[in-house]
C-alpha positions, 0 to 999 in steps of 0.5 A: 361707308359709316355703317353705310351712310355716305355723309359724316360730321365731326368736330375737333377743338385745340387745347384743352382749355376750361370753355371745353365743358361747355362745348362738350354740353352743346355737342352732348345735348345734340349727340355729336361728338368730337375730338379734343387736342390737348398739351399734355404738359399744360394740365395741372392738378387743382386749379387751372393751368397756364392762363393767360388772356385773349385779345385782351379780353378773355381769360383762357385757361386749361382744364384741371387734370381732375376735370378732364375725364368727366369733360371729354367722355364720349369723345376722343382725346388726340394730341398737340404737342406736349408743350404746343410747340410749332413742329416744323421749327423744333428739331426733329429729335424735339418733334419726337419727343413733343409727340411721346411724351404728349402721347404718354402724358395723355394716355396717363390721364385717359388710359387710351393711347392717342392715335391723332394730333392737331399741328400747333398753330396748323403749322408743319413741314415733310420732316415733321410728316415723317416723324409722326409717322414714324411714331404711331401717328395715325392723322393729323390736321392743319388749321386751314379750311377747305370749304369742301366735303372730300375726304383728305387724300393724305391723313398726315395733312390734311386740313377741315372743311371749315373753323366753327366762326366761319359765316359761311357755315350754316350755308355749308350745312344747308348744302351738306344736308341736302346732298346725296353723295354717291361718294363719301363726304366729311363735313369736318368742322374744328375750333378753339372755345374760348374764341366764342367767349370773344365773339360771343357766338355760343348761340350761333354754334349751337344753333348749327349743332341743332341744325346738323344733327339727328339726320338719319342718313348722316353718321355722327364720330369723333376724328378717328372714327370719321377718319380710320374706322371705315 
């Protein structure tokens, strides 16, 4: 399956926002890797872009276009809509464009055309199924958790194992490293960074990267490569 290991991990983050580089460093120090959902229209040069503040708390922010190359290398860049719009209440003509101009925005900053999306606010409806497909759109995923291992059935909606503040997650870890699958099994885990700002949890998400990683038996990829490249 993945260069023949039946078991896989991967990890994907929404919008692009400054608390990425940190999650890039957790994730490079234990060599995992993941993919990073960005606006492309939300990234400004020299400064940070469109703040704004979390629960009255944290101040979030995306990441300067100077920043983003170095940030994510290694990783894989997908889309979210060039200006986070909710697909399924835009028209279709809108949804369209909401996907090629991210696409074309990001392929600008990368030099890589994306070929995934995380759906904004994990919301979605056939139509907008339809005009992904239509476009080159080759996954993307909702924000529900499924609390399972099996790969999705339709790569075009589909949603993660669990959110990285899920408590149960180091239970499913536990359970994930001890299986010996005779089928193959994703263990899928998405996130927002500035969210362990808020609930001060940057500890409790390293200590799972450490605990799920360098294990021989699992392959480590970003989306695509968990989802496409096997």
């Amino acid at each position: 399956m993945w260069n023949g290991k039946m078991k896989a991990v991967t990890f994907s983050y929404d919008d692009g926002v400054e608390q990425d580089k940190r999650i890039t460093q957790i994730l490079n120090r234990y060599n995992l890797k993941a993919t990073f959902n960005l606006n492309g229209s939300r990234h400004i040069s020299n400064g940070p872009g469109y703040p704004w503040v979390f629960r009255n708390k944290v101040t979030v922010a995306r990441m300067p276009i100077e920043d983003l190359v170095d940030t994510y290398k290694g990783h894989e860049i997908a889309m979210h809509a060039y200006t986070h719009a909710k697909l399924d209440l835009v028209s279709p003509e809108v949804c369209k464009y909401e996907v090629l101009a991210d696409k074309a925005r990001l392929t600008d900053f990368f030099g890589k055309v994306p070929v995934g999306l995380a759906y904004p606010c994990g919301t979605y409806n056939d139509t907008v199924i339809e005009v992904l497909r239509e476009n080159g759109v080759k996954y993307a995923r909702g924000c529900a958790e499924t609390l399972s291992f099996d790969l999705p059935e339709n790569l075009l909606a589909f949603d993660a194992t669990c959110e990285d503040l899920n408590p149960k997650m180091m239970e499913l870890a536990e359970r994930f490293v001890e299986m010996k699958p005779d089928k193959p099994q994703l263990f899928y885990i998405y996130g927002h960074a500035y969210a362990h700002d808020y609930y001060e949890s940057w500890e409790k998400l390293e200590e799972f990267c450490k605990f799920i990683s360098g294990r021989d038996d699992i392959f480590y990829g970003t989306n695509a490569e968990c989802l496409l490249d096997n």
